[in-house]
C-alpha positions as CSV (number, residue, x, y, z in Angstrom):
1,X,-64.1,75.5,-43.7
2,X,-63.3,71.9,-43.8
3,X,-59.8,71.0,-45.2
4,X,-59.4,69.6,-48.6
5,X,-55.7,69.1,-48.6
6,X,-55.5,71.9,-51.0
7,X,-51.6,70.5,-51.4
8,X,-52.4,67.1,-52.5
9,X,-55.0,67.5,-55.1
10,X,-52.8,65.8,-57.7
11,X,-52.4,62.9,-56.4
12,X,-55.7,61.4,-55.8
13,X,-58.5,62.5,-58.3
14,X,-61.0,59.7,-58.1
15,X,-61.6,60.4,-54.3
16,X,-64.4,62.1,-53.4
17,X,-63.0,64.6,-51.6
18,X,-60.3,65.9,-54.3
19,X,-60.7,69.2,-56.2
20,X,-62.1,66.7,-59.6
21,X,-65.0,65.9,-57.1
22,X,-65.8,69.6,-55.6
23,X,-65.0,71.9,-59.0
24,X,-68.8,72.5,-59.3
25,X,-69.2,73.5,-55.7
26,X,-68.8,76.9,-54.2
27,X,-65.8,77.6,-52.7
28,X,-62.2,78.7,-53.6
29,X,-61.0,76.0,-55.6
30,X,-57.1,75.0,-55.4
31,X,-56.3,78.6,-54.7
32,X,-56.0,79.4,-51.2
33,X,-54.0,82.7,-52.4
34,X,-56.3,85.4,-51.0
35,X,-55.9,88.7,-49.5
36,X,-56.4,88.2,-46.1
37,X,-55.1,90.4,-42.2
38,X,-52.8,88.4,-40.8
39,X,-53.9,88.8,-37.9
40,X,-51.2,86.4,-35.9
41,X,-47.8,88.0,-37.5
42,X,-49.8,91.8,-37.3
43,X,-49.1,94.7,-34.8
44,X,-52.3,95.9,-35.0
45,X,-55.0,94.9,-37.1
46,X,-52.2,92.8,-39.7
47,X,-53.0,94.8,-42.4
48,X,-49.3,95.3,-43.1
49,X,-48.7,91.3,-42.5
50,X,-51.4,90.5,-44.7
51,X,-49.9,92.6,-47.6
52,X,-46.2,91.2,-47.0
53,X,-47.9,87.7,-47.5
54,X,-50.1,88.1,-50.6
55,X,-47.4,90.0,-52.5
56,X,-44.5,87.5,-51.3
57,X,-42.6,91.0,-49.5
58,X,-41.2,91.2,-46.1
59,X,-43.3,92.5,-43.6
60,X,-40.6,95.2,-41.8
61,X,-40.6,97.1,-45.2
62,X,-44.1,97.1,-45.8
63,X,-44.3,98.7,-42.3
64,X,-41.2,101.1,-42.8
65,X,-43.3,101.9,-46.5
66,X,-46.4,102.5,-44.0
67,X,-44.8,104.5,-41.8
68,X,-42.8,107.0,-44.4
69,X,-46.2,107.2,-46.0
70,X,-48.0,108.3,-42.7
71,X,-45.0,110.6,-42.5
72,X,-45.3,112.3,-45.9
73,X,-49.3,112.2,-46.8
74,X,-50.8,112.2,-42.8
75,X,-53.7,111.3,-42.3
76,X,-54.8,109.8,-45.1
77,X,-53.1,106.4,-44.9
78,X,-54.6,106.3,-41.2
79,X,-58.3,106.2,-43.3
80,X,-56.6,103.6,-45.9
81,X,-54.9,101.5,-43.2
82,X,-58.8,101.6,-40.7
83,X,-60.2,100.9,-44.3
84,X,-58.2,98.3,-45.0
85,X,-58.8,97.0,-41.5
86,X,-62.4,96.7,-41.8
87,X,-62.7,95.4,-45.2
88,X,-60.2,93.2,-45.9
89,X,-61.5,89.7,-43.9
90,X,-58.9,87.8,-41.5
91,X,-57.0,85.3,-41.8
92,X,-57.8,82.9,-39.8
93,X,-56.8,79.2,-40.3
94,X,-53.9,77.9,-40.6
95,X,-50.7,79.2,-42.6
96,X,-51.0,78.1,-46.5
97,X,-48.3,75.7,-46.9
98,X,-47.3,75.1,-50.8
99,X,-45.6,71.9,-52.1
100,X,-42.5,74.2,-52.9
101,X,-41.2,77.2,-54.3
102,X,-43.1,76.7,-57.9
103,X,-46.6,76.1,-56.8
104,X,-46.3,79.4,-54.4
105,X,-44.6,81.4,-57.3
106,X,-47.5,79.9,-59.9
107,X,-50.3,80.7,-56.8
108,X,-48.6,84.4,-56.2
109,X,-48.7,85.2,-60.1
110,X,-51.9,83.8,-60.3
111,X,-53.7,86.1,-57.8
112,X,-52.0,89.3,-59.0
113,X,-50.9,88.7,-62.8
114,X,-53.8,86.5,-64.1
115,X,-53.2,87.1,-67.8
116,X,-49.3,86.5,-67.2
117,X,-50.3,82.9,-65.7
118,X,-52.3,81.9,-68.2
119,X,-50.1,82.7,-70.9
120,X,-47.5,80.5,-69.2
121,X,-49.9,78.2,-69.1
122,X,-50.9,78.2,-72.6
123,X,-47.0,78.2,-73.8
124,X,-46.8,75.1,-71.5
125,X,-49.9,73.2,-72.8
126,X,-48.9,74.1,-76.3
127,X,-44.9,72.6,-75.8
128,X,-46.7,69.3,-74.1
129,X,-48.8,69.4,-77.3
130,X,-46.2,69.1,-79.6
131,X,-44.3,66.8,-77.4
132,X,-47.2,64.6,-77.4
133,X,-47.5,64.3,-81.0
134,X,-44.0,63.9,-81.8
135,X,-44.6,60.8,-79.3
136,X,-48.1,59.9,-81.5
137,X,-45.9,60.2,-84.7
138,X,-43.3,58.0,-83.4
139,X,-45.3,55.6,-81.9
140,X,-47.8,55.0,-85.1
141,X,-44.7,55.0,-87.8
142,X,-44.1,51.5,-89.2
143,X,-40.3,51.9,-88.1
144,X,-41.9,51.5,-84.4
145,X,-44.0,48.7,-84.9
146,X,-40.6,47.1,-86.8
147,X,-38.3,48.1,-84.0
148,X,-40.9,46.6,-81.4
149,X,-41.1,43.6,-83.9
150,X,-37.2,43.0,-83.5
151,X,-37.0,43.4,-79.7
152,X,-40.2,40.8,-79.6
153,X,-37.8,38.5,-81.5
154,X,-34.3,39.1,-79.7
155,X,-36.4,38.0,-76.3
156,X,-37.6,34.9,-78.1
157,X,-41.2,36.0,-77.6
């Protein structure tokens, strides 16, 4: 999979290679959030590494969790954890690096709490709105266009 700088998609939309560019293509858009083995940081298959990543945990207490529920409900979280194992694809590129902690938070949400996201979205959209138009109304009102007229004159323009 060739690397689109999944990071840096805001800064350049008019190049042919940005996200603008590829939204019509297959692929997995700006989310690289995906449940995936990690197959690097696993024990065994990195089934438990893989689930400490997607859901933002630490890996020793999804093991400990894996373990205790071996213990207690044997052998059926053998069968899940094979299961897992052969169904859930690895990870195999490189680590997803985020820009910081709020694009990995808005990524994590996103994957496992769609309908959470995009109400934050829409609450965020809808305050820009507003924002927006308070800047419309106070750009259009004659007192901007008088205020604008007296700095024109203080500079001698």
């Amino acid at each position: 999979m060739p690397d689109y700088h999944h990071h840096h998609h805001h800064h350049h939309w008019r190049d042919k290679d940005s996200y603008a560019y590829r939204a019509g293509q297959p692929g997995p858009g700006p989310n690289f959030h995906r449940l995936r083995r990690n197959t690097r940081r696993g024990k065994i298959a990195g089934v438990c590494a893989g689930l400490a990543d997607y859901f933002g945990w630490s890996v020793k207490w999804v093991r400990v969790l894996s373990i205790l529920l071996t213990v207690f409900f044997f052998p059926f979280p053998i069968f899940a954890y094979v299961a897992a194992a052969i169904f859930i694809k690895p990870d195999d590129g490189p680590p997803v690096e985020y820009r910081d902690q709020e694009e990995e938070r808005f990524w994590r949400t996103f994957s496992t709490r769609p309908k959470a996201t995009f109400s934050e979205l829409k609450h965020r959209f809808r305050a820009l709105d507003a924002r927006l138009a308070d800047l419309e109304r106070a750009v259009t009102s004659d007192e901007y266009g008088l205020r604008k007229a007296f700095r024109d004159l203080e500079r001698g323009a």
